[in-house]
C-alpha positions in Angstrom: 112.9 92.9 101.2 111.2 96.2 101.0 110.3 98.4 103.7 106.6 97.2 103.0 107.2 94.2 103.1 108.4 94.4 107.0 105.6 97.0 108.0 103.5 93.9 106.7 105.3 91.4 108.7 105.8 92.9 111.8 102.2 94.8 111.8 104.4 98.0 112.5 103.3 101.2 112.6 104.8 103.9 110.4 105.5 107.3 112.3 107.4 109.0 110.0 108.5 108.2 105.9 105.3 106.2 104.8 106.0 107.4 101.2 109.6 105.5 101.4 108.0 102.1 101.9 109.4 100.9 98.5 112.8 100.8 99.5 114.6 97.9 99.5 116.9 96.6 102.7 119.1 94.0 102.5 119.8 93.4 106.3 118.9 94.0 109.6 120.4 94.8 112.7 119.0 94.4 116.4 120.0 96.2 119.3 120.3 98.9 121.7 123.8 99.8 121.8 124.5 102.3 119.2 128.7 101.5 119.8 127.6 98.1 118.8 125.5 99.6 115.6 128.6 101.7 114.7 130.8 99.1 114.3 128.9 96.0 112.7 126.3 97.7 110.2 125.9 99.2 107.0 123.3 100.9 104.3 120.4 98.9 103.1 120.2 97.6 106.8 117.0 98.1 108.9 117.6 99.1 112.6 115.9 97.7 115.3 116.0 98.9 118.6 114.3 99.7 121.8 116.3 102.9 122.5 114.0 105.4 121.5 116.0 108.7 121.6 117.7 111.0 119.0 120.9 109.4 119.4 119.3 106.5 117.2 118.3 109.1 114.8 121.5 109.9 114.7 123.2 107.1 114.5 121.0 105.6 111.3 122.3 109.1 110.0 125.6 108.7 110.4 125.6 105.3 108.8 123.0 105.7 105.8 120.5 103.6 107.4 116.9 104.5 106.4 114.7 102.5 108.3 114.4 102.1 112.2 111.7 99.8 114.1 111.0 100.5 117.6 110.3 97.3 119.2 108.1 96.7 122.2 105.6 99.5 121.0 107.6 102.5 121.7 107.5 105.3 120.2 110.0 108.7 120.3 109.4 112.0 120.5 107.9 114.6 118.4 111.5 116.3 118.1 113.1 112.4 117.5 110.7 112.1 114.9 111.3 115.2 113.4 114.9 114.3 112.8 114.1 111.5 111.5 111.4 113.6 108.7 114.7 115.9 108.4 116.6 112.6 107.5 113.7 111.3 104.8 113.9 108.2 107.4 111.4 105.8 107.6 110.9 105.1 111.3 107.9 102.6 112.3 107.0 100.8 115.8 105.6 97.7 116.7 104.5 95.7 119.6 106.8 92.9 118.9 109.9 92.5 121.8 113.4 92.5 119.7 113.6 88.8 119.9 110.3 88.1 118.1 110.8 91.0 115.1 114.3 89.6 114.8 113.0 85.9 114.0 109.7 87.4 112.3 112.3 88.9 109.6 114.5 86.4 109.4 112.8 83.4 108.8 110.8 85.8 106.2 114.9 85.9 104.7 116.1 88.9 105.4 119.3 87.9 107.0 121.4 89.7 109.9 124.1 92.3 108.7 126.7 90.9 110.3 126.3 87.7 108.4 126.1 88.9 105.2 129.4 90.8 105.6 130.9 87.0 106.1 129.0 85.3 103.2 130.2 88.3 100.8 
């Protein structure tokens, strides 16, 4: 699934990396621990969280992740954001809670990341 693709989906809007729409992601992770993010997810995986803070930013940095939605309609900072420019990171928001983008995106097929470590 491309980053379009979800901005379509989940009627997000993009804050930051518009021009980076056309990558491709091959999982997605929701939540709002970033200890949780550290251990379970890899690159081509789509964060979603409602933690809207550079930590996040930094985080999705450490791990290769180039997309992040912020769920529930919030949106971070200009500094957060400018991280994330620094980072060539798409972030977007949407008004969706975490539940609803996570079953939006799956039942659209993009599967969790966690599962398609097992299935690999």
């Amino acid at each position: 699934m491309t980053l379009r693709e979800v901005r379509e989906l989940l009627n997000t809007e993009v804050l930051s990396g518009e021009e980076f729409l056309d990558r491709e992601i091959k999982t997605a992770f929701a939540c709002d621990l970033m200890s949780d993010v550290l251990a379970f997810v890899n690159e081509k995986t789509l964060l979603l969280t409602g933690l809207v803070n550079s930590h996040t930013i930094r985080t999705a940095e450490m791990l290769d992740i180039s997309a992040v939605v912020f769920v529930r309609g919030k949106k971070p900072d200009d500094d957060t954001l400018q991280l994330a420019k620094e980072n060539d990171m798409v972030v977007m928001s949407t008004k969706y809670i975490m539940y609803e983008s996570s079953g939006i995106l799956y039942s659209n097929g993009l599967r969790g990341a966690c599962l398609a470590e097992k299935e690999s």
